[in-house]
N, CA, C and O of each residue as an XYZ file, in Angstrom:
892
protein
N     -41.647     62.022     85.786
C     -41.180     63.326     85.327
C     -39.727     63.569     85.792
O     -38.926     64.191     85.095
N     -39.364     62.951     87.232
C     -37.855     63.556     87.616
C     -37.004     62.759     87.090
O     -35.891     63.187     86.785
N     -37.449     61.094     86.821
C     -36.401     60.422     86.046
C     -36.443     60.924     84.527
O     -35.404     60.644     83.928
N     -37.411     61.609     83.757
C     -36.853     62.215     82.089
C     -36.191     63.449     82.468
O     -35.260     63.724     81.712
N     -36.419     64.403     83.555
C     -35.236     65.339     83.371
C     -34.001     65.262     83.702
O     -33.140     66.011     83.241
N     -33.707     64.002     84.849
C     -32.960     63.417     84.748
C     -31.913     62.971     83.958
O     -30.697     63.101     84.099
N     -32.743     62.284     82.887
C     -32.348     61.580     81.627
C     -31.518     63.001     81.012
O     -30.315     63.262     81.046
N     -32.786     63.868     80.390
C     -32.485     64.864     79.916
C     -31.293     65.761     80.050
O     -30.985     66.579     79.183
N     -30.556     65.559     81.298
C     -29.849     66.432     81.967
C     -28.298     65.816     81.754
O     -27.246     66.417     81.536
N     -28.546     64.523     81.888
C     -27.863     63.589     81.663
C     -27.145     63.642     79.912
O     -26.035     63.462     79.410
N     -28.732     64.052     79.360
C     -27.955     63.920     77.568
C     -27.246     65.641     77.710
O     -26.049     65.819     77.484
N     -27.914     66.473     77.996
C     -27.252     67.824     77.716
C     -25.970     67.564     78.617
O     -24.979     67.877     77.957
N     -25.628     67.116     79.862
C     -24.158     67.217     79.804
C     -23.051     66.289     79.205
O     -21.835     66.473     79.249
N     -23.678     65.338     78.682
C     -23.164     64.342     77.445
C     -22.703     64.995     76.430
O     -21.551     64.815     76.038
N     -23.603     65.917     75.812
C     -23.363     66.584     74.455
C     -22.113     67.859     74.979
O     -21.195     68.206     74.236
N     -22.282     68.296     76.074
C     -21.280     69.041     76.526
C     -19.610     68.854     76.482
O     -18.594     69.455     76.132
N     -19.991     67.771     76.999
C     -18.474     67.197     77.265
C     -17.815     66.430     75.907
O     -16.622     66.127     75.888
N     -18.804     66.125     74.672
C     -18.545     65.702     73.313
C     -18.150     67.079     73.006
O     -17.029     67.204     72.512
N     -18.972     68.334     73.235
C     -18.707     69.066     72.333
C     -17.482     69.987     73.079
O     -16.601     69.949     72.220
N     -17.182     70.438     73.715
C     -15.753     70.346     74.511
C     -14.447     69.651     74.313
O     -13.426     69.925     74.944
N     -14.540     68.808     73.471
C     -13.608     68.252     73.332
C     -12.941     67.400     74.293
O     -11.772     67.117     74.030
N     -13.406     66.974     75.266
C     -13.413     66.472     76.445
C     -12.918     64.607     76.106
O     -12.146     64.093     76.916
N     -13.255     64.047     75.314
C     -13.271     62.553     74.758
C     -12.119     62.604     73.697
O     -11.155     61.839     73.702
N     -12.350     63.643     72.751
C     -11.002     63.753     71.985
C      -9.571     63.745     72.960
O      -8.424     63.384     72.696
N      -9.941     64.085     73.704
C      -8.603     64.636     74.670
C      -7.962     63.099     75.107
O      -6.878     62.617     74.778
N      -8.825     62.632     75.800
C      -8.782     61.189     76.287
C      -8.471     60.318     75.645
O      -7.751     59.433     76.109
N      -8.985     60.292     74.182
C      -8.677     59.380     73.418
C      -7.211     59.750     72.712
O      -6.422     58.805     72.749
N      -6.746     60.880     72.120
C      -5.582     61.219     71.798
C      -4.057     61.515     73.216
O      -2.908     61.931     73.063
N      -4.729     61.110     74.332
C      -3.876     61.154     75.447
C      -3.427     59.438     75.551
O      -2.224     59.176     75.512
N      -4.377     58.373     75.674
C      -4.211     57.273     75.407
C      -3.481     56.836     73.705
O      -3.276     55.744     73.175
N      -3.365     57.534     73.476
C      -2.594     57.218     72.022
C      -1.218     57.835     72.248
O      -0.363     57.410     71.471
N      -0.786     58.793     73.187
C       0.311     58.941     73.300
C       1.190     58.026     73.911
O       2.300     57.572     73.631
N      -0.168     57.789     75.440
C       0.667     56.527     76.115
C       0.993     55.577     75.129
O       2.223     55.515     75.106
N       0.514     54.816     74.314
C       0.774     53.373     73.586
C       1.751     53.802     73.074
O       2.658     53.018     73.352
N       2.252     54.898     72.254
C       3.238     54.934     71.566
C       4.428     55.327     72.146
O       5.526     54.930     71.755
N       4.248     56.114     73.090
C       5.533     55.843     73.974
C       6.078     54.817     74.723
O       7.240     54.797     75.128
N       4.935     53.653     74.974
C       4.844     52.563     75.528
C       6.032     51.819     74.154
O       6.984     51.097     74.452
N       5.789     52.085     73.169
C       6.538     51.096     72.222
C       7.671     51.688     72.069
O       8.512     50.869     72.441
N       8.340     52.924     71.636
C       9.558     53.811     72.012
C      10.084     53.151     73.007
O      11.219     52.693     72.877
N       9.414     52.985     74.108
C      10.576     52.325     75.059
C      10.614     51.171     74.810
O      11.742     50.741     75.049
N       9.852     50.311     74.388
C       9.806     48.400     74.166
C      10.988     48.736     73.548
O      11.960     48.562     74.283
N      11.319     49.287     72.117
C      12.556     49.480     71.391
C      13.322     49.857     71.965
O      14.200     48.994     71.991
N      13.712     51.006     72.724
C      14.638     51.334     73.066
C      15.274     50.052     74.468
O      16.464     49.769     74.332
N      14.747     49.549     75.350
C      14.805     47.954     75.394
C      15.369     47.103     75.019
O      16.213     46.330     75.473
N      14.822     47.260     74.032
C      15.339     46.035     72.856
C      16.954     45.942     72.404
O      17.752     45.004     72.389
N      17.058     47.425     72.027
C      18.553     47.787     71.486
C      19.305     47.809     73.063
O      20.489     47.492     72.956
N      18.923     48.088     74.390
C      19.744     47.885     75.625
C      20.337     46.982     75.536
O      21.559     46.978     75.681
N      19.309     45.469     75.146
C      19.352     44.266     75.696
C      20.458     43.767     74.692
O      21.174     42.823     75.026
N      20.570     44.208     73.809
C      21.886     43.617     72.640
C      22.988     44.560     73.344
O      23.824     43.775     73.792
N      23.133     45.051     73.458
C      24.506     45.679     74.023
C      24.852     45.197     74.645
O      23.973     45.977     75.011
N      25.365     44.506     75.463
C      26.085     43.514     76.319
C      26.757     42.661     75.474
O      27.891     42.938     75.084
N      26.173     41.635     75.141
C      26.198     40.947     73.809
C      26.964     41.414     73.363
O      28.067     40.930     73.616
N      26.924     42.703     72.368
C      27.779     43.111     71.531
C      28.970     43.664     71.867
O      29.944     43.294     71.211
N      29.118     44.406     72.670
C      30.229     44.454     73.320
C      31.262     43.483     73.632
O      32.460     43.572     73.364
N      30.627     42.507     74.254
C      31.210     40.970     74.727
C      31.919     40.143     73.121
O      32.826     39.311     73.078
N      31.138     40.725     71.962
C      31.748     39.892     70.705
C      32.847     40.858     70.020
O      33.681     40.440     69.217
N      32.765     41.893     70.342
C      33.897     42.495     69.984
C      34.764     43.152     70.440
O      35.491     44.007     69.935
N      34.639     42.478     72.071
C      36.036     42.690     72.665
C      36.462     41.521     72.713
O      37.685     41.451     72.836
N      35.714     40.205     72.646
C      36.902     39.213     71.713
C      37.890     39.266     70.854
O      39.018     38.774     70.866
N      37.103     40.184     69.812
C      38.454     40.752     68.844
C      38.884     41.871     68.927
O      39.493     42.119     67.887
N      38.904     42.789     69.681
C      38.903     43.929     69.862
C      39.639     44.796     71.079
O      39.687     46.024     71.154
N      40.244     43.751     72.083
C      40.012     44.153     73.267
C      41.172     45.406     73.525
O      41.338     45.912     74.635
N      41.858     45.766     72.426
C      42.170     47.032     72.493
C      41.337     48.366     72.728
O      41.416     49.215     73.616
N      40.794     48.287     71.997
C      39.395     49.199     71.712
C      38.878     49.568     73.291
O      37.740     49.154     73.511
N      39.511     50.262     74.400
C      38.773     50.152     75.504
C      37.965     51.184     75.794
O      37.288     51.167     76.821
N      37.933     52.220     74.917
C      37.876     53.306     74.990
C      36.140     53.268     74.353
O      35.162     53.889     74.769
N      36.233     52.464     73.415
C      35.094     52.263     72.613
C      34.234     51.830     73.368
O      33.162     52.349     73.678
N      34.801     50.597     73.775
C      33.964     49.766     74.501
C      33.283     50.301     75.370
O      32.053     50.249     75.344
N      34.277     51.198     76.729
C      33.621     51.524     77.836
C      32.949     53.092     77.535
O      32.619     53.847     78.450
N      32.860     53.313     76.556
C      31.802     54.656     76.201
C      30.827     54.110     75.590
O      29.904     54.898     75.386
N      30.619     52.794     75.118
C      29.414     52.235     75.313
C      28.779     52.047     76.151
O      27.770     52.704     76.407
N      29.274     50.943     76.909
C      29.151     50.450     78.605
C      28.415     51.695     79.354
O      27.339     51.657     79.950
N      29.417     52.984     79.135
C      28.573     53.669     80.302
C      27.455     54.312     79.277
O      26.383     54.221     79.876
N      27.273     54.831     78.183
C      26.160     55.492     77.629
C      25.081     54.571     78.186
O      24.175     55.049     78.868
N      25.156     53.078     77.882
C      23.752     52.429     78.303
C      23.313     52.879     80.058
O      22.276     53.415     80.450
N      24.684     52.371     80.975
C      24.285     53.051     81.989
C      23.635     54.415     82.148
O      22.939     54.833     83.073
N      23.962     54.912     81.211
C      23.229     56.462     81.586
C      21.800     56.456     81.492
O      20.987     57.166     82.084
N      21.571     55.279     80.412
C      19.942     55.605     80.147
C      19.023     54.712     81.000
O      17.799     54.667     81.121
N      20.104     53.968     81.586
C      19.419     52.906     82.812
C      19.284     53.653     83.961
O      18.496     53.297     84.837
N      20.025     54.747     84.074
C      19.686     55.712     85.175
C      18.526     56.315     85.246
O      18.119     56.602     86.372
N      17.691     56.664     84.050
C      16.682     57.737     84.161
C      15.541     56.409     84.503
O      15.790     55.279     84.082
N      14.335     56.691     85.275
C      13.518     56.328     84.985
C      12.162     56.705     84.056
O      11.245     57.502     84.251
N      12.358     56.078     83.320
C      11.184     55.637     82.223
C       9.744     55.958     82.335
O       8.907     55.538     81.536
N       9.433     56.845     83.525
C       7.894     56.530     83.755
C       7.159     56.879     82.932
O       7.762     57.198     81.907
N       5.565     57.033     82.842
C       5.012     57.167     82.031
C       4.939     58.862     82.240
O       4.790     59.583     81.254
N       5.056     59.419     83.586
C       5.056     61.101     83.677
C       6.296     61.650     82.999
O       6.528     62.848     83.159
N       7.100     60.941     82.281
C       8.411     61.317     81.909
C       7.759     62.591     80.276
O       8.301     63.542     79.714
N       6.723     62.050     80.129
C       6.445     62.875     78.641
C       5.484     63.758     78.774
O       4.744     63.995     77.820
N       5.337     64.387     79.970
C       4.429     64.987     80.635
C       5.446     66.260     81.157
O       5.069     67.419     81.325
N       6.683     65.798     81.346
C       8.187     66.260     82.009
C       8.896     66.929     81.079
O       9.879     66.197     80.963
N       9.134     68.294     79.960
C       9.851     68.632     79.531
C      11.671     68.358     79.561
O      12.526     68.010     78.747
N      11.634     68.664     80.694
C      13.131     68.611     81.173
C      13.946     67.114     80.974
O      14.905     66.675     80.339
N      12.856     66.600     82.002
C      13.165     65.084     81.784
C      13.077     64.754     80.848
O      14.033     64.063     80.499
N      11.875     64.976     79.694
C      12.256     64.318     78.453
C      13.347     64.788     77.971
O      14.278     63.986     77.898
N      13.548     65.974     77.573
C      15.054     66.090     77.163
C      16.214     65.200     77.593
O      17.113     65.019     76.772
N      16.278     64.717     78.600
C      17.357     64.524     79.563
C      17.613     62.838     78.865
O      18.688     62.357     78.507
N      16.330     62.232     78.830
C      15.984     61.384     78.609
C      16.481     60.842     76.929
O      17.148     59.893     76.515
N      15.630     62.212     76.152
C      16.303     62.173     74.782
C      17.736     62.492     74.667
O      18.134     62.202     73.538
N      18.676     62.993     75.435
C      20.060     63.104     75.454
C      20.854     62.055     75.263
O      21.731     61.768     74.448
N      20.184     61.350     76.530
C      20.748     60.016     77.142
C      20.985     59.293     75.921
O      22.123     59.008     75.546
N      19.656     58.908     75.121
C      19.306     57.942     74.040
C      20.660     58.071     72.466
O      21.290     57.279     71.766
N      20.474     59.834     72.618
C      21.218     60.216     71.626
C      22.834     59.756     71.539
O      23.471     59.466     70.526
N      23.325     59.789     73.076
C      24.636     59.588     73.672
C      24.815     58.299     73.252
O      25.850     58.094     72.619
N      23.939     57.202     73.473
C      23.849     55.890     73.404
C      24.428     55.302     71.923
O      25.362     54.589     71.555
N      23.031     56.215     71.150
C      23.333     56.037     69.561
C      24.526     56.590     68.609
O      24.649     56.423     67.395
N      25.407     57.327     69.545
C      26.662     57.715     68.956
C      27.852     56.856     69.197
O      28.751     56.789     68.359
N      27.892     56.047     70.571
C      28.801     55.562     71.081
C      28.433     54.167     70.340
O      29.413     53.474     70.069
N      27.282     53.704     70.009
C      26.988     52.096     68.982
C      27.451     52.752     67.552
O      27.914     52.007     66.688
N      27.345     53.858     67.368
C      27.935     54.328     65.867
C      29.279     53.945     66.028
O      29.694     53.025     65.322
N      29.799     54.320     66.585
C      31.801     54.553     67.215
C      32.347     53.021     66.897
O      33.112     52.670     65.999
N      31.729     52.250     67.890
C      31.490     50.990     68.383
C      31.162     49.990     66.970
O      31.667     48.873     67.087
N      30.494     50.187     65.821
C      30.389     49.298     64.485
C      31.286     50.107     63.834
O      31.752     49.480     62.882
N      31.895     51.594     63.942
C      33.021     51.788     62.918
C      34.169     50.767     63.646
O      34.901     50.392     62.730
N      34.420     50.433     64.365
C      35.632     49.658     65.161
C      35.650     48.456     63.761
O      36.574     48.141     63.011
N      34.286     48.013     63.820
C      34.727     46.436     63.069
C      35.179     46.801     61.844
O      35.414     45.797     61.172
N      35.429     47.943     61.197
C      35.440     47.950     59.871
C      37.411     47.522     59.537
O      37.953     47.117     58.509
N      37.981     47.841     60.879
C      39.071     47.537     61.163
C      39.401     46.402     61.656
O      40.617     46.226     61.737
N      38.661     45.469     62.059
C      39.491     44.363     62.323
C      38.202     42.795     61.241
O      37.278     42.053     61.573
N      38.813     43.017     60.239
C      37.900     41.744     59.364
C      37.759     40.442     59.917
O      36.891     39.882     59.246
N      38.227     39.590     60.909
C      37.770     38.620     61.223
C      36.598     38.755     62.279
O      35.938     37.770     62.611
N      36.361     40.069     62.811
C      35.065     40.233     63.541
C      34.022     41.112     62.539
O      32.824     41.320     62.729
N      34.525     41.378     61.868
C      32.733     41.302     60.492
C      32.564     39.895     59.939
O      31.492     39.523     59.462
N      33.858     38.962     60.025
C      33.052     37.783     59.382
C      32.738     36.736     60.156
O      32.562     35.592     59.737
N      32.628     37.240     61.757
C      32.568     36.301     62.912
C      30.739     36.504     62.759
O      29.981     37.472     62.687
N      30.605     35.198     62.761
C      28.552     34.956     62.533
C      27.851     35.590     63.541
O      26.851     36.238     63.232
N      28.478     35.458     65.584
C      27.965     36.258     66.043
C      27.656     37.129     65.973
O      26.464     37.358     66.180
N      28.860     38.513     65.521
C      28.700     39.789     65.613
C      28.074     40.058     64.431
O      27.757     41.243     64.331
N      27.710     39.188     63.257
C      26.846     40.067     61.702
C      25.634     39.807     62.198
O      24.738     40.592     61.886
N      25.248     38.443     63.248
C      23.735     38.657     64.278
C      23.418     39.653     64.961
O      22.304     40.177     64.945
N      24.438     40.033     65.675
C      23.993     41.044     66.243
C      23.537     42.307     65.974
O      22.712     42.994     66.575
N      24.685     42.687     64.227
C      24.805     43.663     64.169
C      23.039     43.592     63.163
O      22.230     44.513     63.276
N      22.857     42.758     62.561
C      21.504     42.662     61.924
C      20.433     43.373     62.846
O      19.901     44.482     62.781
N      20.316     42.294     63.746
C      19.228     43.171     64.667
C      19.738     43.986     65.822
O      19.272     43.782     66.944
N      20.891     45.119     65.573
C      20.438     46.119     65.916
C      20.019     46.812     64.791
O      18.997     47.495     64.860
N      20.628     46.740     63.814
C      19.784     47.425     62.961
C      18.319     47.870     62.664
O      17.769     48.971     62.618
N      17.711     45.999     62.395
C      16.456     46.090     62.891
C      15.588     46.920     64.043
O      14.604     47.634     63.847
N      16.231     46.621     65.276
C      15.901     47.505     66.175
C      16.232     49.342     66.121
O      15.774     50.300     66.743
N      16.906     49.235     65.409
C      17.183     51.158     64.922
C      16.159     51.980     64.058
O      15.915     53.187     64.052
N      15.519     50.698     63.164
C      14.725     50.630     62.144
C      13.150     50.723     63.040
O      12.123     51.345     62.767
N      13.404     50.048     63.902
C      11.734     50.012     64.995
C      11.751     50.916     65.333
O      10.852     51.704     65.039
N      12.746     51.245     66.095
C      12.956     52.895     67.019
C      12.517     54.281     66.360
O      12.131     55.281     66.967
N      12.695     54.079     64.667
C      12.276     54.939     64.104
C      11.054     55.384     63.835
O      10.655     56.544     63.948
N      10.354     54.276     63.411
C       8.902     53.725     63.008
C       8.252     54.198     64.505
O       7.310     54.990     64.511
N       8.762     53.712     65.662
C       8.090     53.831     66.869
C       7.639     55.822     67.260
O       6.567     56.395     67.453
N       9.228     56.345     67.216
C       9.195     57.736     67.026
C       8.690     58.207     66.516
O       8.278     59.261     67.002
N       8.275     57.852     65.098
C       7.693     58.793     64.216
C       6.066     58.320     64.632
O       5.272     59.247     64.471
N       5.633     57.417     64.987
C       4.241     57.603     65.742
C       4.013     57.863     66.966
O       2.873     57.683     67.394
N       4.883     58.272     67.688
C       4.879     59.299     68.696
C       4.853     60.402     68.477
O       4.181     61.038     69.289
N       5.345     61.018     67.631
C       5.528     62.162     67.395
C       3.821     62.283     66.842
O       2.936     62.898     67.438
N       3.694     61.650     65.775
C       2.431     61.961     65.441
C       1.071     62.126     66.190
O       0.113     62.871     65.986
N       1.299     61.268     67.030
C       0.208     60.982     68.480
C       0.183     62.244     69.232
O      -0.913     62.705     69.549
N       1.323     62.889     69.570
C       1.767     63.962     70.564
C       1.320     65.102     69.270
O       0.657     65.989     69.809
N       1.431     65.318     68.064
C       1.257     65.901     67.335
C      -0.920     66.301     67.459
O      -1.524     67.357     67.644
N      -1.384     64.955     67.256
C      -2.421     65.079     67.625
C      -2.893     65.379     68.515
O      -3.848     66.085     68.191
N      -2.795     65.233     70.135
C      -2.942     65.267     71.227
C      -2.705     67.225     71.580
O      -3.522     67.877     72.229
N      -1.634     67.712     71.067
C      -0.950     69.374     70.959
C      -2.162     69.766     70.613
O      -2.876     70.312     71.454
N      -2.523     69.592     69.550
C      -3.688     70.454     68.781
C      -4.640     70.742     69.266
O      -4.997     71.908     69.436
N      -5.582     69.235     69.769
C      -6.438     69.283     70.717
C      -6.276     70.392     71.832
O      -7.081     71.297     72.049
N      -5.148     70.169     72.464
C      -4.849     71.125     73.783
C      -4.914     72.483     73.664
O      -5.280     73.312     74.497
N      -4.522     72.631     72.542
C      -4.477     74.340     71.996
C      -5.464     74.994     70.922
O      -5.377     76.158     70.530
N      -6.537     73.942     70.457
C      -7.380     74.570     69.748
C      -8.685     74.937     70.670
O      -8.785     74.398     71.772
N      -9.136     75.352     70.464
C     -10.582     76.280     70.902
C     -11.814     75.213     70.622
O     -11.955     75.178     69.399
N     -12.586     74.493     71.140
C     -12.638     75.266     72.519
C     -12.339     74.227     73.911
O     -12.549     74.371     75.116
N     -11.758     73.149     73.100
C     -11.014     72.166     73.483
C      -9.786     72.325     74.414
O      -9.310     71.405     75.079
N      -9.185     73.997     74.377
C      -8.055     74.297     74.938
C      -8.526     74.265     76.215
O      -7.819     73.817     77.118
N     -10.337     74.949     76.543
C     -10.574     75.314     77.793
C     -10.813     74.023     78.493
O     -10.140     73.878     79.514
N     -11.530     73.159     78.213
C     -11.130     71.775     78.724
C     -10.427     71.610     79.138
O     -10.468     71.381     80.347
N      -8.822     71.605     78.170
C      -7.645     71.106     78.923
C      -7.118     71.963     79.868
O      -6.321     71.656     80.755
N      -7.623     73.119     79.632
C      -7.312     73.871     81.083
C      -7.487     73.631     82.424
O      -6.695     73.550     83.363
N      -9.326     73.481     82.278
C      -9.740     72.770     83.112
C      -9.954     71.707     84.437
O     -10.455     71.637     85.559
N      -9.074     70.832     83.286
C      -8.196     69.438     83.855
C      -6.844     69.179     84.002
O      -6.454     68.121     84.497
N      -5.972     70.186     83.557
C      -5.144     70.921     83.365
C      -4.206     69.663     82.697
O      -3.296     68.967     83.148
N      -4.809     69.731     81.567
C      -3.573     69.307     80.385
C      -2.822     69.972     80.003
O      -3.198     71.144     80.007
N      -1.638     69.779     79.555
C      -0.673     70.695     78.779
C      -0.219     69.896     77.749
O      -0.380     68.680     77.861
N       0.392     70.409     76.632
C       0.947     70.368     75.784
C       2.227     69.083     75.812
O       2.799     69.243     76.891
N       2.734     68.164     75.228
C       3.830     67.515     75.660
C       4.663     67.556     74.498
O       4.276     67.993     73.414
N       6.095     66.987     74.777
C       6.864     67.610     74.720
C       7.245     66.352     73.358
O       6.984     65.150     73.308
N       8.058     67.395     72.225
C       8.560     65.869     71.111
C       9.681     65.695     71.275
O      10.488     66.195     72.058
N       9.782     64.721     70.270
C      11.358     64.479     69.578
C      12.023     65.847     69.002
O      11.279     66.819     68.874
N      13.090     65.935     68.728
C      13.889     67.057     68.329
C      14.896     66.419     67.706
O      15.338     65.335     68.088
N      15.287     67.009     66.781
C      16.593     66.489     65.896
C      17.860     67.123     66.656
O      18.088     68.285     66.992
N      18.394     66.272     66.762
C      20.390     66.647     67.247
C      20.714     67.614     66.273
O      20.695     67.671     65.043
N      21.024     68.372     67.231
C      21.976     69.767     66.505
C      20.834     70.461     65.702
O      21.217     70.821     64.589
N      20.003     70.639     65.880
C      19.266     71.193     65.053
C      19.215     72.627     64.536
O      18.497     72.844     63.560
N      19.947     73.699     65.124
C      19.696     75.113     64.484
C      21.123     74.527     63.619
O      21.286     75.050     62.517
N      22.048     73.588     64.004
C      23.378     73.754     63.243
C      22.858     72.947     61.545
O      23.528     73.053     60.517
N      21.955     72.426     61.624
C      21.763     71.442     60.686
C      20.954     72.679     60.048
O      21.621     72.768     59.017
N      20.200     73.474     59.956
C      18.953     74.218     59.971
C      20.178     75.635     58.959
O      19.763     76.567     58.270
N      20.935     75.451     59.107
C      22.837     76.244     58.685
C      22.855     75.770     57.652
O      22.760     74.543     57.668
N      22.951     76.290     56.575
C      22.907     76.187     54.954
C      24.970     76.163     54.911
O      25.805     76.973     55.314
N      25.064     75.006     54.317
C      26.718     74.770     53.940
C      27.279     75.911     53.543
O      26.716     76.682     52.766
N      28.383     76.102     54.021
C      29.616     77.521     53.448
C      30.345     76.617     52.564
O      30.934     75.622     52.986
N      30.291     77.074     50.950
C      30.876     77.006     50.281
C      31.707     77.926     49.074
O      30.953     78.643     48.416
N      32.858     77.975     48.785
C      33.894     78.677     49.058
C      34.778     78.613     47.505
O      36.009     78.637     47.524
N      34.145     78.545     46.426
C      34.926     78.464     45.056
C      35.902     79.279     44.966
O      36.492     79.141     43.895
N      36.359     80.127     45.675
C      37.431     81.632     45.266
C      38.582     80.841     46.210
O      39.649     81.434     46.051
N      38.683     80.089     46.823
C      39.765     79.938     47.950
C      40.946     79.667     47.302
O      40.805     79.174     46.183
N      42.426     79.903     47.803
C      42.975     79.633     47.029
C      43.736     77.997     47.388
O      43.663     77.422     48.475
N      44.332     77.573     46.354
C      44.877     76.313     47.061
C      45.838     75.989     47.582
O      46.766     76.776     47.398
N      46.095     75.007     48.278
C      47.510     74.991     49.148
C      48.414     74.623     48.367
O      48.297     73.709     47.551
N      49.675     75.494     48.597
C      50.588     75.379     47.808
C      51.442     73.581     48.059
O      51.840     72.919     49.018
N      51.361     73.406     46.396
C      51.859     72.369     46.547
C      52.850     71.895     47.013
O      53.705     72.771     47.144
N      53.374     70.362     47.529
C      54.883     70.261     48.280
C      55.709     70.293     47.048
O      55.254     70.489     45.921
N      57.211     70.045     47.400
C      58.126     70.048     46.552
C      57.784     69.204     46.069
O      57.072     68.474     46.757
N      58.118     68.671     44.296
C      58.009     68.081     43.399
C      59.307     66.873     43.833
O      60.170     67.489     44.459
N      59.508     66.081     43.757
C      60.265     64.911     43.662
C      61.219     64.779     42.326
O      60.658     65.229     41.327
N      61.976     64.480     42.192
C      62.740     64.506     40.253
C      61.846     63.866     39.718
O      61.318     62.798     40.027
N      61.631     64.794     38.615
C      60.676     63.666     37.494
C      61.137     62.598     36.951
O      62.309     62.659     36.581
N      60.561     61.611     36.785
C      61.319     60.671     36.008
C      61.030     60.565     34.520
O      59.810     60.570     34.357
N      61.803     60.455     33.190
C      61.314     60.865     32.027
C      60.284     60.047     31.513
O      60.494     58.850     31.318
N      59.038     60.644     31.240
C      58.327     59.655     30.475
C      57.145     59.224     31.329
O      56.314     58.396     30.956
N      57.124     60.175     33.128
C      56.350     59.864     33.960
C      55.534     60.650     33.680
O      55.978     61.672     33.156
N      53.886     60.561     33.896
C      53.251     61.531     34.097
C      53.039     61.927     35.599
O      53.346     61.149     36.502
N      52.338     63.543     35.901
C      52.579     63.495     37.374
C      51.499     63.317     38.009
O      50.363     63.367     37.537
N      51.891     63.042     39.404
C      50.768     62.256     40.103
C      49.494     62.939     40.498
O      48.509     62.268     40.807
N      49.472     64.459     40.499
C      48.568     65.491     40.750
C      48.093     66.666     40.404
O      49.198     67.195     40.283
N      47.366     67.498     40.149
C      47.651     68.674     39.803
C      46.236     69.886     40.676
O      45.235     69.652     41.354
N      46.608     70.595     40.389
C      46.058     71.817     41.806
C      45.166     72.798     40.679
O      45.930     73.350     39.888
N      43.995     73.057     40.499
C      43.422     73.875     39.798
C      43.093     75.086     40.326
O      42.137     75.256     41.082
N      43.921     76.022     39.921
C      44.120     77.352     40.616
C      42.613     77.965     40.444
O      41.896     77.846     39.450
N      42.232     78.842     42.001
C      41.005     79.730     41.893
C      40.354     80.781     40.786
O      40.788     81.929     40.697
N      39.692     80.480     40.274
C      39.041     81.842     39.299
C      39.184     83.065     39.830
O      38.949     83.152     41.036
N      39.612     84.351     39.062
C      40.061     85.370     39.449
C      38.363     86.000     39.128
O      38.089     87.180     39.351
């Protein structure tokens, strides 16, 4: 008799903790880890070419110092933070974290407009390797993000729906923190555009020459 109520006691707090939401939680918490686990494999990945790339286009480049070393240090910056797995658990830090990344990806933007100026380093084989897979790797980073986001997307809900929230109270889950788009209330800013403006007055005309047509013309504002 004491081992079936046992048993019994055993299934009713089974069904408890199913119906609590208690396993959902766990299982959509482990889905965040993996996918942040791969966010960073990528973000990794694109570290580990930077050196490299740098190194091939200050072969041709070595003017460019400015470029260069605002690369150089963006990566340092993101080698500064540590990576842990409490980092997405960390509001602040994630931000700090997503800053870093963002800083990174502006200064490799900066850094491939350089080659567009000097043509024997777009047609140098190293640097179109490199520049391939970072691409590739920009292309992972994305794919990786956007199932993080989704994971953390899933995992939110859980935390805040009923009656699953009290669970995570419980154990005291919270909510974690996403991706965010750069600049975002500015992007979120509907374009100012401006048909009435008037135009800048043109420079002096040059002597015509007979028989030339002219090189421009200014279409004055609608009244």
């Amino acid at each position: 008799m004491f081992k079936r109520l046992t048993a019994l006691l055993i299934l009713f707090v089974a069904s408890l903790i199913g119906g609590c939401g208690y396993n959902t939680l766990q299982t959509t918490d482990e889905q965040v880890s993996a996918a942040w686990a791969e966010v960073l494999n990528q973000y990794k990945r694109r570290a580990d070419l930077i050196p490299n790339l740098v190194k091939v286009v200050e072969g041709f480049a070595a003017q460019e110092k400015a470029v260069l070393l605002g690369v150089t240090q963006a990566r340092a910056s993101v080698g500064a933070i540590q990576a842990t797995p409490e980092l997405i658990n960390n509001p602040e830090a994630f931000a700090k974290f997503q800053a870093a990344q963002s800083q990174l990806s502006s200064s490799l933007g900066r850094l491939m407009l350089v080659a567009e100026n000097y043509p024997q380093l777009k047609s140098d084989a190293n640097f179109r390797d490199l520049q391939a897979q970072l691409e590739g790797t920009e292309n992972r980073i994305t794919v990786a993000r956007n199932r993080y986001i989704k994971a953390v997307q899933e995992f939110n809900n859980t935390v805040r729906q009923f009656p699953s929230n009290l669970t995570a109270m419980l154990f005291g889950m919270k909510v974690k923190p996403q991706f965010a788009v750069d600049n975002e209330k500015a992007i979120a800013e509907p374009p100012k555009v401006d048909f009435g403006a008037k135009p800048a007055a043109p420079a002096p005309a040059a002597p015509a020459t007979t028989g030339s047509p002219p090189n421009e013309y200014t279409v004055p504002a609608a009244k």
